[in-house]
Phi, psi and omega in degrees: 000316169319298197283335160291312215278331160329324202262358164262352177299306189272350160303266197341288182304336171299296202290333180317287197285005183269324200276339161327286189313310189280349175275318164299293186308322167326312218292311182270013185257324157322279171305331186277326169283357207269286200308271165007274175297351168297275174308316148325297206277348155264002149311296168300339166304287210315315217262319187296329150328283187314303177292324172308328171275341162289317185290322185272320166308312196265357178254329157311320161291312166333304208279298197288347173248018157259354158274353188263338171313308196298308170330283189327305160314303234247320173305324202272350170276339205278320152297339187259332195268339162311299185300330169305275207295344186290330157330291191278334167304326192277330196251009183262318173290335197276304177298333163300315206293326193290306198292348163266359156285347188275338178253352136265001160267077225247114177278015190358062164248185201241136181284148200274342152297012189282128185248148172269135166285134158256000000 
């Protein structure tokens, strides 16, 4: 009888340090994937660091040969808004002058759809 309740005694415990075991290994698979993602997720900072600085690089060239583009426009607006206003300077007594003949010069007639009633 001694020699059983020995051999379940030693069942338990086995079965004890078995379940030990899988629970530690849980532990470190855990932690490793833990680590795992860790280390991704600073790969990935790392790579995006990078482009993003490939990206402020390649729109600073950009950027520097669209201000002299943006210059170039704004000289060529400044001109076209010159060439305007002298336009109008030049055609503003001749356009007054039209439109106040057309409005004190009042023609009286009757209109031909008009019927006389009687």
């Amino acid at each position: 009888m001694t020699s059983q309740s020995q051999g379940i005694h030693q069942l338990l415990q086995a079965e004890k340090r078995a379940k030990d075991k899988l629970e530690e290994a849980k532990k470190r698979k855990g932690k490793r994937l833990k680590q795992a993602k860790e280390e991704a997720m600073a790969e990935v900072d790392q790579y995006r660091m990078q482009r993003d600085q490939e990206f402020r690089l390649k729109q600073s060239k950009i950027m520097g040969s669209q201000s002299n583009v943006s210059y170039e426009i704004e000289e060529q607006t400044q001109g076209k808004i010159q060439e305007l206003n002298g336009s109008y300077n030049e055609c503003m007594e001749d356009v007054i002058k039209q439109l106040l003949m057309m409005v004190c010069d009042i023609n009286p007639e009757i209109h031909m759809n008009y019927r006389a009633t009687n």
